[in-house]
N, C-alpha and C positions, 0 to 999 in steps of 0.2 A: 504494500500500500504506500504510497505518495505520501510521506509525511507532510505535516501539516505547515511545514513553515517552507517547503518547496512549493503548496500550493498558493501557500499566499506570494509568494515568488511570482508566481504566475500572473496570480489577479493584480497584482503592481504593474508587473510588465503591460498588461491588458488596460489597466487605466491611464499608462500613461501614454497609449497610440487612442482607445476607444472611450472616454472616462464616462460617456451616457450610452455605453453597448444594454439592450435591453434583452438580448437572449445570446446563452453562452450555451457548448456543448460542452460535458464534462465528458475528457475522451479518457481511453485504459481501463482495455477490457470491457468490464459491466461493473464500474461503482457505486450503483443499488444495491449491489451485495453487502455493502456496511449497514454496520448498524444504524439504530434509526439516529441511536445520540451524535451519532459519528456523521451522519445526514445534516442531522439539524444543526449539529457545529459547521458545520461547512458550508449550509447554506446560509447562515447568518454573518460567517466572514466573507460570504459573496459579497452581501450588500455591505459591509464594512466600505468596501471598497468602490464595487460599482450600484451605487446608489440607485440607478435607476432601471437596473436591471431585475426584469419581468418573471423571465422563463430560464429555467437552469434543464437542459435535457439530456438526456445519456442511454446506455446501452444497459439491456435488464434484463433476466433469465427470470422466468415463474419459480424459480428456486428461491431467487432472491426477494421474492414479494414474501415469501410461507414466515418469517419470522414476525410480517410487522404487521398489527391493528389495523383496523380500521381509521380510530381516532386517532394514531399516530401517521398513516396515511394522509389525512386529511390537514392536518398540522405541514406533513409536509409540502403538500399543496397549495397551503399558506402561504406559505415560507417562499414559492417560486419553483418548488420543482416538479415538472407537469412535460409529457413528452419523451414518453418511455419507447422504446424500440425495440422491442422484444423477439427473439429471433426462433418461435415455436416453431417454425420448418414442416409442422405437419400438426393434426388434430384427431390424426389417427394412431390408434394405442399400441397396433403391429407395427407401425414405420415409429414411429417416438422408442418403441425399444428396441429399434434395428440399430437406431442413428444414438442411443443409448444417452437419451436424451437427462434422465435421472426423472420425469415426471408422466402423468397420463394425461388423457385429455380432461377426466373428472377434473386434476388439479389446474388443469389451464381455467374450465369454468370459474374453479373456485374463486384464485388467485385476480384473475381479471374482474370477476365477478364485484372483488373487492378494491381496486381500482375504479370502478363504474363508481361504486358509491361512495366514494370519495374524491370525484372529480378530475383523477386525474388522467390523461389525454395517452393512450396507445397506441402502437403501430406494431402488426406483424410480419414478419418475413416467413413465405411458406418457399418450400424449394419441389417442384417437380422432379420427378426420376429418384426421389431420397426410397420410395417405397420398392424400387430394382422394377423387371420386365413381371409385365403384368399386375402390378399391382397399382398404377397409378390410378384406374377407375376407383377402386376400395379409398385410395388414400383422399382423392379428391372429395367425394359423398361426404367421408367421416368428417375433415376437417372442416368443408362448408357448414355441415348442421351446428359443428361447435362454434365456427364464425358467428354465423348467424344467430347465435344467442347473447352475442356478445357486440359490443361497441368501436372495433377497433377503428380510427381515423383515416389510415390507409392499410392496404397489405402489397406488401414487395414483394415482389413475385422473383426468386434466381431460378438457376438450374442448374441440375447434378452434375460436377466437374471432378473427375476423380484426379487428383494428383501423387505421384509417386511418394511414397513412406505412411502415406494417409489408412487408416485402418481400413475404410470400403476398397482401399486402391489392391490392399494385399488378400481384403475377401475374393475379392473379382478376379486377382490372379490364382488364388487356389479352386475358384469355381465356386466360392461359398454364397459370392452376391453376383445377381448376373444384371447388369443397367440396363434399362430400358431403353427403345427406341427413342430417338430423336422424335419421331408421330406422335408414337404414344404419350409424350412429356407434352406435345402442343392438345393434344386430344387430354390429355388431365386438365392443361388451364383451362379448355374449354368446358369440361364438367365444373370444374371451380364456378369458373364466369358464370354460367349458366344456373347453380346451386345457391350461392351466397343470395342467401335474403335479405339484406341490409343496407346501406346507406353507405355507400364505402369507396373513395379511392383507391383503384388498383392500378399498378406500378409495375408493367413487367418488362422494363425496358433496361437491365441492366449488359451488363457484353456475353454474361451467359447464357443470356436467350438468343434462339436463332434468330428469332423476330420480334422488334418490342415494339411493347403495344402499352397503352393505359387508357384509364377508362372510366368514370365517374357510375358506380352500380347504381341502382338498374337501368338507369337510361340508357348507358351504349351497351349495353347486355349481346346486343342484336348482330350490333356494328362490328364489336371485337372477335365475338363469334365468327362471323363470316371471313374476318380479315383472315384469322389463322386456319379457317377452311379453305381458303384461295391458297395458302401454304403449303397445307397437306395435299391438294390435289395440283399441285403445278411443281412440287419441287421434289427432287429427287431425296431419299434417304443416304443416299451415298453422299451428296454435297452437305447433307446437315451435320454427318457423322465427320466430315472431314474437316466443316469449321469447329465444332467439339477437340477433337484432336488435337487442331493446331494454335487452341486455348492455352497462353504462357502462364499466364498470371488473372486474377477476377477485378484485378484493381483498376 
């Protein structure tokens, strides 16, 4: 952990190029995983410094929600930190223990559940192709219905990138995990799109997807749909597999 007199380093350096920044991203890692007192000191040496600073947001696993209240939830909401980015990758309870996630989907309702009522503001990341060949129908159903109980702001859509030393990377070479089609992963976000009941910014445009797309639900429900059906029936499997392949890096 970043001790605390490095972080007020930081927020110096930051007052003195931004001194009215009104939203800051706390980066390393997932620092929701402190505790709440270790929260709440840190978000009150925020404003120490930057006074007029709103929103403090950061990177958060539902592991990291299970220790804190509700009421101290809400305190922290107070206080400026709202804008969680939560990286659940799946809502289904076979691909969350493939990817060995440490939670199910009951604890994603729970955890977020408790978020909701506390106001504070989340975003998920779901990744296609995480549940291997054949399974992305299963994976997309599950996690939409649990979406769809829930509030999330946006959901970031990646896709399965297996890299060399990475655990899926050495399942796949002993045959243990077998990836899914490049189709099959646009035919998952199409089940997603089409499933999510909710109100929801979707995002699927980052370098992992073969084609990005986003989408404001349910209105372009239709539109996104079609776009990545014009994909599957006009492009070959073999060039989707090839831009996959020759993926360096996701950054």
């Amino acid at each position: 952990m970043s001790p605390i007199e490095e972080f007020e380093e930081d927020l110096a350096e930051i007052k003195s190029y931004q001194p009215y920044a009104r939203r800051i991203f706390w980066t390393g890692a997932n620092p929701f995983a402190m505790s709440y007192d270790n929260l709440k000191h840190r978000a009150l040496t925020v404003r120490d410094y930057l006074i007029k600073c709103r929103t403090m947001a950061m990177f958060a696993s539902i592991r990291d929600i299970k220790d804190k209240e509700v009421w101290q939830l809400r305190k922290l909401r107070a206080m400026g930190i709202n804008g969680l980015s939560i990286g659940v990758e799946s809502g289904d309870d076979e691909t969350l223990a493939l990817a060995g996630k440490g939670y199910t989907s009951a604890d994603i309702l729970e955890q977020c559940g408790k978020l909701d009522e506390a106001g504070i503001e989340y975003y998920f990341v779901y990744m296609t192709g995480l549940a291997g060949k054949d399974g992305g129908y299963r994976n997309a159903m599950n996690s939409a219905e649990i979406f769809s109980q829930l509030n999330p702001y946006f959901v970031s859509v990646d896709s399965l990138t297996l890299f060399p030393d990475t655990e899926l990377y050495k399942m796949a070479q002993q045959g243990l995990f077998i990836p899914a089609g490049e189709k099959e992963r646009i035919r998952e976000l199409q089940i997603l799109v089409n499933n999510l009941n909710i109100r929801t910014h979707l995002l699927a445009d980052t370098v992992s997807n073969f084609v990005p797309v986003t989408a404001y639900l349910p209105y372009d429900r239709e539109k996104v749909t079609n776009e990545l059906q014009f994909v599957i029936d006009h492009t070959e499997e073999s060039k989707m597999q090839e831009y996959r392949k020759n993926l360096k890096s996701l950054g």
